[in-house]
N, C-alpha and C positions, 0 to 999 in steps of 0.2 A: 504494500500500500504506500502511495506519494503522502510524504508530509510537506506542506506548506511553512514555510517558518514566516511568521509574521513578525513584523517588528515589534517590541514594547509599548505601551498605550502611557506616554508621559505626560507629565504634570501639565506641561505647555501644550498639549495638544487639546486638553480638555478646558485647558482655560482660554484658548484659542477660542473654540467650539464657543462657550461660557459667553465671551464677549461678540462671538456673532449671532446667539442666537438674542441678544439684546435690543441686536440692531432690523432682527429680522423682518419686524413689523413695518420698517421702511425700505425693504426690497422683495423685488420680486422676479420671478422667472417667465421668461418668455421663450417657447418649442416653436423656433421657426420651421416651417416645412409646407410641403402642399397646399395645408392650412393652418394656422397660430393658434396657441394654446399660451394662457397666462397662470398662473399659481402664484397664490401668496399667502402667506399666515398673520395668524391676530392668536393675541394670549385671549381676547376674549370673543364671543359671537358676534359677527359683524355682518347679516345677510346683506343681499344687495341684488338690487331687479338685475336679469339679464347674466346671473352667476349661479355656481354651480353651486351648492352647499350653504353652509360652510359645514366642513364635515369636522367632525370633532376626533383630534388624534388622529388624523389617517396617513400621517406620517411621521409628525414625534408626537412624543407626549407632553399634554397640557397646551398642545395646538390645534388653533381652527383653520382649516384649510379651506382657502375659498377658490374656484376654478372660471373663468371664461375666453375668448377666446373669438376668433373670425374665420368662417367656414372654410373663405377660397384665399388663399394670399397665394404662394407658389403658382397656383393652380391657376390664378389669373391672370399674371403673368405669362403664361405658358396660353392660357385664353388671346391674350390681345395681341401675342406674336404671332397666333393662328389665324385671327381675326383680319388684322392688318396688317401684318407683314407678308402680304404679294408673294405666299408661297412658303414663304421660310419654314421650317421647320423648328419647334422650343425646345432645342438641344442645347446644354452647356454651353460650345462653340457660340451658339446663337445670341444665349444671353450674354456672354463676356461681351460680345463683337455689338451691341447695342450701348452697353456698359461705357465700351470704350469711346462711341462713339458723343454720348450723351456729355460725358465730361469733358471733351474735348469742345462741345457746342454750351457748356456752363462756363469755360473758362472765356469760351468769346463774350456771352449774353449778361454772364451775372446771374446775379439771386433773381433776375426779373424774369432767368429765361423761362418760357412754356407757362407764364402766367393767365393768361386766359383760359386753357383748358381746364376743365375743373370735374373732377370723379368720384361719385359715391361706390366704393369698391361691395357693393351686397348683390355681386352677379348672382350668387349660392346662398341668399337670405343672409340676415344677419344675427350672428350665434350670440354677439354680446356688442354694447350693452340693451339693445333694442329687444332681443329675444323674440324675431319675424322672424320665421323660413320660408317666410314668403315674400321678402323685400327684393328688389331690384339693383340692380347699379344703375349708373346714370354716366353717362358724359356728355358736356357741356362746351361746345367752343369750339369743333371740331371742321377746319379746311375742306377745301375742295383738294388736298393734296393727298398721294398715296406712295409720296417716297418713302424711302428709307428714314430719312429725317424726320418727317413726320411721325413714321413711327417710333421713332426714337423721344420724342418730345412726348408722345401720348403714354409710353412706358414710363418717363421718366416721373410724368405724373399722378401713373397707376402707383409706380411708390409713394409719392409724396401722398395719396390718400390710404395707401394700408399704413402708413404711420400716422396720420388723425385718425384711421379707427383705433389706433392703440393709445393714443392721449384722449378719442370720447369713453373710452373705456378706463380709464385711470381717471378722469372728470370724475366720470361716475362713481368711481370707486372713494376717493374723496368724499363727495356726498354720504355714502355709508360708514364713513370715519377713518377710513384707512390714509397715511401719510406715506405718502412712497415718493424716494428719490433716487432707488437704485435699481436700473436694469439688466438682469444676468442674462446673455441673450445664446441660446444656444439652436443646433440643427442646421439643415441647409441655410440659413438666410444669413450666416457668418461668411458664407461665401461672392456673399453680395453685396461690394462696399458702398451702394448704393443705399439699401436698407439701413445698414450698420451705422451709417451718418445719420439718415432720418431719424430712426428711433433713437438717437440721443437729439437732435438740434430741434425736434418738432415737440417731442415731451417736456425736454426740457430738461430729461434723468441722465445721471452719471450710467455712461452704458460699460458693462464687463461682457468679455468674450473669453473662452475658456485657452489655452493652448493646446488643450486633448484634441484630439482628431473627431472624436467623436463621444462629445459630454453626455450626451442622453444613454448609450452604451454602458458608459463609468458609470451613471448613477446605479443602470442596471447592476452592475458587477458588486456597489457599494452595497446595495441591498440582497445580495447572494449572498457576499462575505458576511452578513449579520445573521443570515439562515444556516450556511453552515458554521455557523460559532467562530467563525475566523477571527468577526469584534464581536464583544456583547452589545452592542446599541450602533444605532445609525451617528447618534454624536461620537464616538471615537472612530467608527469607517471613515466617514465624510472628511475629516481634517490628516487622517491617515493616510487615504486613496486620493483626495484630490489632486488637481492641475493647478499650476500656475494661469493667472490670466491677463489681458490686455482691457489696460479702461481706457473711456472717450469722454472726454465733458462737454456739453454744451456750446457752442459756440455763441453768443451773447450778442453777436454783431448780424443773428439771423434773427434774433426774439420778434421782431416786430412783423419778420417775411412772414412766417411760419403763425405768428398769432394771426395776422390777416387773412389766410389760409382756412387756420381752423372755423373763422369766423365765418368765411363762403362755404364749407365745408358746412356747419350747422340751417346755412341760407340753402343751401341745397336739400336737405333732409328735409326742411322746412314746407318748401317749392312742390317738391313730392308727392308729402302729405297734402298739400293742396290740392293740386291735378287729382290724386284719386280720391279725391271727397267734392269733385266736382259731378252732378248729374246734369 
């Protein structure tokens, strides 16, 4: 039989643990991929429209976990390169080669580039904080043009509204008392430095990115090691098995792009409701 030698469980590790799990109540996780998933804990019950729980203990002890989240993000992305991209196929290749293209037309235009287009990303209804699976996307603003470029401005915009869904969904959560200023952002969307900037400059949160290859993997493994008794608790795995990571602050000379943003961003939810309450 294989023995595993695990290292010692030291003093500084659990006081590690000790003083993050202090701070927990102002961060939170977000599972980029196909589609977003957000998780955060409260020492106490904190429901909230358009979330999942709060479930009690479902990951440590003496914590409420609360879950929501946005049905299509990946997956609409990989929509609008189908949509509008005159063929292309939403391969890898595809999306860097957009990627690169967008930044190269932000470094001529500015913060102002692709300002008129404007997108409610609920192609796939919207899972939070709305709680409609029956809602729509919306684009607003859209050329008589089918270049490349074009499609490059309309992508670049499809991000800049999956990141106001992720700050109406922190709004929200706000309202139900939660205080959050730290974004741990892991899964495909780390691969997209497009994303990786929004969701810090449009929130407004300190965003961390794991150096693992693949953190949602680790967690899994951190939660094996506590089944088979490798640790006795998820507080000694976690600070044992973790990754180093990379943070992003804010950029403070976008606050005002990005709150104007949000604010056509809430005019468009608004607009919506309108039109379909019209007989």
């Amino acid at each position: 039989t294989m023995q595993l030698e695990v290292p010692p469980i030291s003093a500084s590790w659990r006081s590690s643990f000790a003083g993050a799990s202090a701070k927990l109540e102002r961060q939170l996780a977000l599972i980029g991929g196909t589609s977003s998933c957000i998780v955060a804990f409260s020492k106490d019950m904190k429901p909230g429209f358009g979330m999942w729980g709060p479930y009690f203990e479902a990951v440590l002890p003496g914590l409420w976990l609360i879950e929501g989240g946005q049905s299509a993000t990946g997956a609409l992305l990989d929509h609008i390169v189908r949509l509008h991209g005159g063929g292309l196929p939403p391969t890898t290749e595809t999306h860097a080669k957009i990627i690169e293209r967008v930044q190269e037309m932000r470094a001529v235009h500015g913060a102002d580039f692709a300002q008129r287009l404007h997108v409610l990303p609920d192609f796939h209804g919207n899972r939070s904080p709305l709680a409609d699976p029956h809602a729509l996307g919306v684009i607003s603003g859209l050329p008589l043009d089918s270049s490349f470029d074009a499609l490059c401005r309309l992508y670049w915009r499809t991000c800049v509204a999956i990141a106001l869904g992720i700050r109406h969904i922190l709004e929200m959560m706000k309202e139900a008392g939660y205080e959050l200023d730290t974004l741990h952002v892991t899964g495909g969307h780390v691969r997209n430095p497009l994303l990786m900037e929004l969701y810090c400059d449009v929130t407004g949160c300190r965003v961390v990115a794991p150096q693992a290859p693949d953190a949602v993997l680790l967690g899994t493994a951190m939660t094996a090691a506590v089944a088979g008794e490798l640790y006795p608790d998820l507080a000694s795995a976690g600070p044992a098995m973790s990754s180093a990571g990379t943070e992003r602050l804010p950029d403070p000379a976008l606050r005002r792009i990005y709150d104007r943003d949000y604010r056509r961003f809430l005019a468009l939810y608004r607009h919506r409701e309108e039109l379909e309450a019209m007989e």
